[in-house]
C-alpha positions as CSV (number, residue, x, y, z in Angstrom):
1,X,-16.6,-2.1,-19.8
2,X,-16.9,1.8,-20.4
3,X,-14.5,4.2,-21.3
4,X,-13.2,6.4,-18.6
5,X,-11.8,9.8,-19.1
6,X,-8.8,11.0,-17.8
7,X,-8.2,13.4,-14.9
8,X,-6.9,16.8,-15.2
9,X,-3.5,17.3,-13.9
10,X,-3.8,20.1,-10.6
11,X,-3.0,23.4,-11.3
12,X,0.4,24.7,-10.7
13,X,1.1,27.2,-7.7
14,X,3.8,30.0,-7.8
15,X,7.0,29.7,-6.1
16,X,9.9,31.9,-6.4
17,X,10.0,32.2,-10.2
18,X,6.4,33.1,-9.7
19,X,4.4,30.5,-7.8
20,X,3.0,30.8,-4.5
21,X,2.9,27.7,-2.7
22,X,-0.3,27.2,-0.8
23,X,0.0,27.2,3.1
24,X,-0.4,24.4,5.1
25,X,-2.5,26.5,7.6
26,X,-4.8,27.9,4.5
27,X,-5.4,24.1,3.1
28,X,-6.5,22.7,6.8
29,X,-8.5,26.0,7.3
30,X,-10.6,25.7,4.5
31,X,-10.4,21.8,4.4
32,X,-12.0,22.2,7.7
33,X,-14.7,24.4,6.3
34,X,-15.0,21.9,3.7
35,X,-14.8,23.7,0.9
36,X,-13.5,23.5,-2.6
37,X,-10.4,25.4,-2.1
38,X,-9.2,23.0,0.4
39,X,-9.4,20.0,-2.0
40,X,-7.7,22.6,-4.1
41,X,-4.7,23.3,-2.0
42,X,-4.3,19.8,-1.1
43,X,-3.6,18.9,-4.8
44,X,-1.6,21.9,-5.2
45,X,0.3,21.7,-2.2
46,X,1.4,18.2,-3.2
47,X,2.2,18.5,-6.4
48,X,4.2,21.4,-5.4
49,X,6.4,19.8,-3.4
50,X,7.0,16.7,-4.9
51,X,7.7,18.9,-7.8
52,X,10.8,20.0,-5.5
53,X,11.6,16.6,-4.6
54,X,11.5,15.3,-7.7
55,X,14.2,18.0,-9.0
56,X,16.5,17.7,-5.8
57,X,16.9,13.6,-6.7
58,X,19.9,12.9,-8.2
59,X,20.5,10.5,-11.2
60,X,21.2,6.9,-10.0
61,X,22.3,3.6,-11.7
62,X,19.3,2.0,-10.0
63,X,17.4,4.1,-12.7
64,X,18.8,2.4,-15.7
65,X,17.2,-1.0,-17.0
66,X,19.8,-3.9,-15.9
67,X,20.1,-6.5,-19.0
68,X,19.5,-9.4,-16.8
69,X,15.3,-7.9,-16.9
70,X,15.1,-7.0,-20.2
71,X,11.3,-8.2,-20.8
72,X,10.9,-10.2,-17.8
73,X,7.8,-11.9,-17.4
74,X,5.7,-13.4,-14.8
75,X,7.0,-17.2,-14.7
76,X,4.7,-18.9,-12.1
77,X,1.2,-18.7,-11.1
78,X,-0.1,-20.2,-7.6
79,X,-3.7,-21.2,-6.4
80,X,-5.2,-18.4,-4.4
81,X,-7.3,-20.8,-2.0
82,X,-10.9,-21.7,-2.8
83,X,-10.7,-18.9,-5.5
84,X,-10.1,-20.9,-8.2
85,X,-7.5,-18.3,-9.7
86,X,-4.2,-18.7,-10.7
87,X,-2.6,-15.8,-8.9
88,X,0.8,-14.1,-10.8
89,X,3.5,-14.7,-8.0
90,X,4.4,-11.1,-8.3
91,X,1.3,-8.8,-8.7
92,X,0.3,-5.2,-9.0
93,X,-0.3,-3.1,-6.1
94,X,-2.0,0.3,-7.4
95,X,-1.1,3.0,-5.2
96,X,-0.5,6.0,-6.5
97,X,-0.8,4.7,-9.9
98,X,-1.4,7.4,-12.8
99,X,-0.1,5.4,-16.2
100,X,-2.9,2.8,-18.1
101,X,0.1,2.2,-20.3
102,X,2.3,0.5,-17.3
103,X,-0.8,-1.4,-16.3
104,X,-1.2,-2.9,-20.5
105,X,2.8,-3.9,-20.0
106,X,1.9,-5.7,-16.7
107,X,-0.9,-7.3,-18.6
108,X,1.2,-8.1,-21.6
109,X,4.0,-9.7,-19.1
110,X,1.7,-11.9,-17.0
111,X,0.3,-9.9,-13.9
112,X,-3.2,-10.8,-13.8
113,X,-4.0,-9.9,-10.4
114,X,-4.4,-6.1,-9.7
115,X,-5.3,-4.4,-6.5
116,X,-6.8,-1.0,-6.0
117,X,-8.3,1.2,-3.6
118,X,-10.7,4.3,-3.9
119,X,-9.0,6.2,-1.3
120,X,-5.6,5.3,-3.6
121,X,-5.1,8.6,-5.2
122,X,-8.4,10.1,-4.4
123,X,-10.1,7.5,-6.8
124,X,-7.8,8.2,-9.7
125,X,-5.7,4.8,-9.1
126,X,-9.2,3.3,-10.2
127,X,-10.2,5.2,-13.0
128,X,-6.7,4.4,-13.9
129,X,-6.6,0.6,-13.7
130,X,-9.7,0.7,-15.1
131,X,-8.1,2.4,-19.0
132,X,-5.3,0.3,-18.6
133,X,-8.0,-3.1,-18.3
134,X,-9.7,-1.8,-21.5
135,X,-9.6,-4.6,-24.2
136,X,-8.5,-7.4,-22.0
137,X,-10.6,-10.1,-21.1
138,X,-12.2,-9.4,-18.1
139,X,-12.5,-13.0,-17.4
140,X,-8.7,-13.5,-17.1
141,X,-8.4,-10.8,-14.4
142,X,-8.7,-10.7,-11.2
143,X,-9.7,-6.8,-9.9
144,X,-9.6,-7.0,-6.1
145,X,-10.6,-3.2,-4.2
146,X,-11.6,-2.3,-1.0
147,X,-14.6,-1.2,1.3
148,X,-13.9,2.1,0.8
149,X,-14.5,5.8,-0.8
150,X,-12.4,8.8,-2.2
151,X,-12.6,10.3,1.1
152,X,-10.9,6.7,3.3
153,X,-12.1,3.8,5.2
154,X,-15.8,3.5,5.9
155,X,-16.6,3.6,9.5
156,X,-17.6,0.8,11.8
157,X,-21.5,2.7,11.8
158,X,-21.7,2.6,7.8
159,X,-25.4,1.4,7.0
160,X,-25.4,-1.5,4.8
161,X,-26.4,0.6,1.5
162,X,-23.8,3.2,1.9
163,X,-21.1,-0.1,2.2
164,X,-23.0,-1.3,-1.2
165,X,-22.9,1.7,-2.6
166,X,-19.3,2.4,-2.1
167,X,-18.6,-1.1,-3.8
168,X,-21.3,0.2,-6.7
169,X,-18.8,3.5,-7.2
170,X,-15.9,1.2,-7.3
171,X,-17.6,-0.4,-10.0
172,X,-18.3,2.3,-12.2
173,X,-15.1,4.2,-11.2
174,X,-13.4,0.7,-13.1
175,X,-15.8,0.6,-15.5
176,X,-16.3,-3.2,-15.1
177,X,-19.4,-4.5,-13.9
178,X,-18.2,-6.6,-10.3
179,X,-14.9,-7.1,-8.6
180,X,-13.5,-10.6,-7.9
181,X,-12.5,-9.6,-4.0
182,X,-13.2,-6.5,-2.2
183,X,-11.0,-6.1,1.4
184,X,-11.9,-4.6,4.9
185,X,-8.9,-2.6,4.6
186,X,-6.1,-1.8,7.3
187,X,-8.5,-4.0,9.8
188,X,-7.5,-3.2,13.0
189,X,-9.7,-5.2,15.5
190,X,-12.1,-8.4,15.3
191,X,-15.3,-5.7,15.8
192,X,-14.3,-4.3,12.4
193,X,-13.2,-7.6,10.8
194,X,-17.2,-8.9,11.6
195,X,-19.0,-5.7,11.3
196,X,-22.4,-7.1,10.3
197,X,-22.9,-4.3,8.2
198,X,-20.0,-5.4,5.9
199,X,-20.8,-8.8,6.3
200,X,-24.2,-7.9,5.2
201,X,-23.4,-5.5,2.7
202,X,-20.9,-8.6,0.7
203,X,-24.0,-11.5,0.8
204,X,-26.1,-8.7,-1.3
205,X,-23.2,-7.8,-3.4
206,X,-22.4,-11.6,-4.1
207,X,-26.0,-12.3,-4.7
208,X,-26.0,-9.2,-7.0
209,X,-23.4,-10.8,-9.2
210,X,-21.0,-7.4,-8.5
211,X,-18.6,-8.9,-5.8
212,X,-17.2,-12.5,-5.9
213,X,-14.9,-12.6,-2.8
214,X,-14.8,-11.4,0.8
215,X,-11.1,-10.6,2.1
216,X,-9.2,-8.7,5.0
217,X,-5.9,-6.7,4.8
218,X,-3.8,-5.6,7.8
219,X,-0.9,-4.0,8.9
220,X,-1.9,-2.7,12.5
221,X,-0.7,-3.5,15.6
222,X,-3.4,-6.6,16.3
223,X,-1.9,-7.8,12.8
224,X,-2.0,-11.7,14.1
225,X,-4.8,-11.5,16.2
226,X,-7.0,-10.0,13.3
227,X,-5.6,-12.5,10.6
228,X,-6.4,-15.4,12.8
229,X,-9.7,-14.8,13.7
230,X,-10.7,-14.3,9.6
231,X,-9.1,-17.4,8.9
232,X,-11.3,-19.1,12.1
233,X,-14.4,-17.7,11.0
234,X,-14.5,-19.6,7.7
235,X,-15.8,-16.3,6.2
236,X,-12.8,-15.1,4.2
237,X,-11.8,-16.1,0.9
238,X,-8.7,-14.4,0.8
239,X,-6.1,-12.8,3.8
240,X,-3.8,-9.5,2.9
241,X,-0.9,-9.0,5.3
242,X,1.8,-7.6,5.9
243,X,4.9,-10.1,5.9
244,X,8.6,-10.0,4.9
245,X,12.0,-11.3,6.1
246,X,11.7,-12.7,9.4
247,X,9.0,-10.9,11.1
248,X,5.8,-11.9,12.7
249,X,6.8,-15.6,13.1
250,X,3.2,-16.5,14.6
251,X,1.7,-15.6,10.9
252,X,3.8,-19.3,9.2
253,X,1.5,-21.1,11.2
254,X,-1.4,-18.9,10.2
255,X,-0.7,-19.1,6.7
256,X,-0.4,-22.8,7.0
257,X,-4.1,-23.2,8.5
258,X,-5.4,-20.8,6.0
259,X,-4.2,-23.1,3.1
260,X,-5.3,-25.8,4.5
261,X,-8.2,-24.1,5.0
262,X,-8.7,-22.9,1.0
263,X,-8.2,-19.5,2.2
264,X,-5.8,-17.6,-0.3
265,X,-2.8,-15.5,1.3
266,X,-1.8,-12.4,-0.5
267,X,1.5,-11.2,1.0
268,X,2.3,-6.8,1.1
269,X,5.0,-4.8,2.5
270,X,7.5,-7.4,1.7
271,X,10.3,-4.5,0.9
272,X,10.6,-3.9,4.8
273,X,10.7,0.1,4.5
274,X,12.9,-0.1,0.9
275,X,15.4,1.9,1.8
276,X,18.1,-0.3,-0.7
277,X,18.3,2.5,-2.9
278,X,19.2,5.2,-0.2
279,X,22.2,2.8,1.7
280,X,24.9,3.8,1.1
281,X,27.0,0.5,2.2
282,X,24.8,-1.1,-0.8
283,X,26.6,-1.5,-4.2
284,X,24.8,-0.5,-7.4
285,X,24.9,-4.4,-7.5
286,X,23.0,-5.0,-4.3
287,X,20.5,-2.1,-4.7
288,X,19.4,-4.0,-7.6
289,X,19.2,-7.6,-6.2
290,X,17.6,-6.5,-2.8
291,X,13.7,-6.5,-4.3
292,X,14.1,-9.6,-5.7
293,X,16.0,-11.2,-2.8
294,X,13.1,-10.0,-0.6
295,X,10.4,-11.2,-3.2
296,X,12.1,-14.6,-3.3
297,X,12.2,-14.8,0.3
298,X,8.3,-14.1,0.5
299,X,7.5,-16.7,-1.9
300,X,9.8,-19.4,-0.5
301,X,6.6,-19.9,1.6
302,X,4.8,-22.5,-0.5
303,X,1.7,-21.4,1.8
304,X,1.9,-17.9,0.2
305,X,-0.3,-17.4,-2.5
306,X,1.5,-14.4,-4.2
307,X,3.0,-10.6,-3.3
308,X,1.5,-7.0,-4.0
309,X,4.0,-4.2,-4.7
310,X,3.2,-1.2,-5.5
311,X,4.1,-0.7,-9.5
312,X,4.4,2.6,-11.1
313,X,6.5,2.3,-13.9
314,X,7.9,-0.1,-16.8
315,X,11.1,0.0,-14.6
316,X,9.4,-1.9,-11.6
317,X,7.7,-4.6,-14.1
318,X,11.4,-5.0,-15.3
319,X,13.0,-5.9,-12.2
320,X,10.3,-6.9,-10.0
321,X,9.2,-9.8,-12.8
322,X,12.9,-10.9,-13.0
323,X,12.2,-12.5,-9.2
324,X,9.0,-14.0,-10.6
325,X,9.4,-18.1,-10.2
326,X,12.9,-18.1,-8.7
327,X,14.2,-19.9,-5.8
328,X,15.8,-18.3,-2.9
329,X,19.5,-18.7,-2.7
330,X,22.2,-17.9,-0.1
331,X,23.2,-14.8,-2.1
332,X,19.9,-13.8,-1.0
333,X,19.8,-15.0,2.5
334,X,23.3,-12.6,3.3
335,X,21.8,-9.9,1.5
336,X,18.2,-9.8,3.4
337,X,20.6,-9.9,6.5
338,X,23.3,-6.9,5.3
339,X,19.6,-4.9,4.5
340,X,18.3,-6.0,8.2
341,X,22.1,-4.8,9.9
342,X,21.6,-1.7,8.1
343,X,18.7,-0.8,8.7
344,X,18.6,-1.8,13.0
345,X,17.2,0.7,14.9
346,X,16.0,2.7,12.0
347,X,13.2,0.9,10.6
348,X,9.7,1.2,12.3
349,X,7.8,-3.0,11.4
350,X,4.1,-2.2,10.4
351,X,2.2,-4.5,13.6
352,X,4.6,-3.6,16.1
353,X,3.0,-0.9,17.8
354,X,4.8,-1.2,21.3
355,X,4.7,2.9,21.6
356,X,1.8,3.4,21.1
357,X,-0.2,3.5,24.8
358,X,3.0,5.5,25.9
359,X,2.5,8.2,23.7
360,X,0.3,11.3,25.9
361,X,-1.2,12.9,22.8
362,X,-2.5,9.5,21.2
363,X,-0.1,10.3,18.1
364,X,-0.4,7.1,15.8
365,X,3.6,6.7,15.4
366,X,3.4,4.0,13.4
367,X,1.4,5.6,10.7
368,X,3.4,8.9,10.4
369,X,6.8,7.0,10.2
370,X,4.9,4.4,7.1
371,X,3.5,8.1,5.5
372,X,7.6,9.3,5.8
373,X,8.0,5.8,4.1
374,X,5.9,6.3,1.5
375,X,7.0,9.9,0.8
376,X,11.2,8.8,0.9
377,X,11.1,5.2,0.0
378,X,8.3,4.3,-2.2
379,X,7.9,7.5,-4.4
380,X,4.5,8.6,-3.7
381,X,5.6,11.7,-2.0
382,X,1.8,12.7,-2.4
383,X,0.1,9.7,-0.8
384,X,2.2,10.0,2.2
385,X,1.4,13.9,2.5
386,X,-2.5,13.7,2.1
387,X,-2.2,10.9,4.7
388,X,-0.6,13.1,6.9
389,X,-2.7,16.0,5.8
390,X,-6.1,13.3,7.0
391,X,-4.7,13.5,10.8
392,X,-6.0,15.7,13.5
393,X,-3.5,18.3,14.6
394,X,-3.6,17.5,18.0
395,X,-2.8,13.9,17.0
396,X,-0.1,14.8,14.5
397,X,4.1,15.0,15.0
398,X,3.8,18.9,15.9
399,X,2.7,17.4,19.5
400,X,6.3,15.8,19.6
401,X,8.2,19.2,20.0
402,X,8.2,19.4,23.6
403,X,7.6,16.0,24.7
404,X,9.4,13.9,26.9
405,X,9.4,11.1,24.7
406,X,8.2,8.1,26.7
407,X,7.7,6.2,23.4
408,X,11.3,5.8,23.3
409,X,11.7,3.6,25.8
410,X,8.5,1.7,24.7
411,X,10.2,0.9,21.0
412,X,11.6,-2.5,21.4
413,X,13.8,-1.9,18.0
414,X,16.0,1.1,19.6
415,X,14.3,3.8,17.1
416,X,15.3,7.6,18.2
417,X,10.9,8.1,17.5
418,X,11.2,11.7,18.6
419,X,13.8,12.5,16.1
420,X,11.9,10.7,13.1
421,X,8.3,12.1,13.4
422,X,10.3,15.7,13.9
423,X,11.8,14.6,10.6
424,X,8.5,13.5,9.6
425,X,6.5,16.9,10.3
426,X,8.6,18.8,8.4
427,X,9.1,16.8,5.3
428,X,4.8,16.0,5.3
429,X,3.0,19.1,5.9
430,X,2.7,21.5,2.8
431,X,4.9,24.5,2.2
């Protein structure tokens, strides 16, 4: 595998004590003109202001290292389908991520599954994961990316080279020379899920030697509809979906036929929002339970083949690892539903989508609420801003402003919509 070098960190902007934050009118003008500057502000922009929201956190006990996952480890492995691999029950999702060193720790504690994305991080989540693979066997990995570039998702007209060749940059990106799985990410109809293209573009890959495995991920309103169809076909080796407490009861039975059908299923979103850390009817003690309550739950499916969460730092190996192998107890069970009565009418499920055809400016509610997620919950205040930064401003939450809000009475979970993108648009867009 080569050696990859290391990004340069974006330049700093000047503020009051002598920065000038960029404009987000000046970085979707010159985006729009394509230039450099725009790539330019967006970095800066970000950086900027997850600078400020970085300072304006305060100190929590969630931050400090409980004993009880001092060194956890990854304790149980599970088939993933006709794969052949043993899949670490808890494995890393690589959003955002910009430390090699937390990706040797994982290795060193078990995870041997890693996903990744080009659009992650404008490629630097695979340049990343690529330094922090260096020295391992390759063999005892499993690298799983998507069909994808820098720039997002491929569209539905991509020739079949440019669909290889986005695979090939993966490649080199890594520095390994094929990737065990590669996803149709965020599939959001059965067109896209059997593009021929794709479909084309994977047989000459496989044939290549550069991509073992064909898989689907999805969190979009046709969630179920999407996942069954790729588990029908017989042309998937692997499902990615969205799935935690008590949603989406049609996928059990899904997950049951793709087992039986030696089709792994890789389980995401399974913190439902993660908003333990901002309740304030949690105790310090239940803020630090709730991940691995939820992970349990996940994995008390014995058709599930293992999570992805997003891991950034030793402090997530810690305490998401200290889940790994445990059974799901009723301490558990009443926590899930304390997180699910706190959290009513608040949290937005990925594949609902019952707003959506209400909405007169075709804004893509769902999406803006997961980029406020990202930015509030998750910690990747800049993934959740460049996503915003992607939409169309006549598709974006600056439509809501005078609306009438028939989405409102579309949302079947009671969520004040209006409010939250409001919320949304202000917190996103750059300074």
């Amino acid at each position: 595998m080569r050696k990859q070098q290391s990004e340069a960190h974006p330049a700093s902007q000047q503020d009051e004590q002598g920065r000038t934050p960029t404009s987000r009118r000046t970085f979707l003008r010159n985006a729009a003109l394509g230039t450099a500057g725009g790539a330019a502000a967006l970095a800066a922009g970000c950086e900027y202001k997850t600078q400020l929201f970085l300072l304006s956190q305060p100190e929590t006990e969630a931050e400090e290292k409980s004993p009880d996952w001092q060194e956890a480890r990854v304790r149980s492995y599970r088939q993933l389908g006709r794969t052949g691999m043993q899949m670490s029950d808890i494995s890393f999702g690589c959003s955002g991520l910009d430390s090699a060193d937390v990706v040797r720790r994982a290795i060193d504690r078990g995870i041997n599954y890693f996903d990744t994305s080009p659009d992650y991080s404008r490629a630097g989540s695979e340049k990343t994961l690529g330094q922090g693979i260096q020295g391992y066997p390759r063999d005892k990995l499993f690298i799983v990316s998507k069909f994808c570039t820098p720039r997002g998702h491929l569209s539905d007209t991509t020739p079949v080279r440019d669909v290889m060749a986005a695979v090939e940059s993966s490649l080199q990106r890594i520095g390994t020379d094929y990737l065990d799985l590669a996803h149709i990410h965020a599939c959001n109809s059965i067109e896209r899920l059997m593009n021929p293209n794709i479909h084309e573009a994977f047989d000459r890959l496989k044939e290549q030697g550069k991509l073992r495995f064909l898989g689907v991920s999805s969190h979009t309103p046709r969630l179920e509809e999407v996942m069954r169809h790729a588990v029908d076909s017989d042309r998937f080796d692997v499902i990615m979906v969205a799935y935690n407490f008590r949603n989406w009861p049609e996928l059990t039975n899904i997950f049951h036929d793709a087992k039986r059908k030696g089709v792994g299923v890789v389980a995401m979103k399974t913190l439902k929002g993660a908003r333990h850390s901002a309740l304030s009817d949690f105790t310090p003690t239940e803020r630090e339970s709730f991940s691995q309550a939820a992970f349990k739950w996940v994995l008390s499916n014995p058709d599930v083949s293992g999570l992805v969460v997003t891991i950034g730092s030793f402090h997530h190996i810690d305490e998401y690892l200290h889940a790994s192998g445990q059974p799901f107890q009723p301490a558990d069970l009443a926590l899930l539903e304390k997180y699910d009565r706190l959290v009513a009418n608040d949290y937005c499920p990925p594949g609902c989508g019952e707003c959506l055809s209400s909405c007169p400016s075709d804004v893509p509610v769902d999406d803006i609420l997961r980029y406020a997620m990202y930015y509030e919950n998750y910690g990747q205040q800049r993934v959740g801003m460049e996503e915003y930064a992607n939409l169309p401003l006549a598709r974006n939450a600056s439509q809501c402003v005078d609306c009438r809000a028939p989405c409102e009475s579309a949302c079947p979970h009671g969520i004040p919509i209006q409010a939250k993108l409001l919320r949304a648009d202000r917190m996103l867009r750059f300074v």
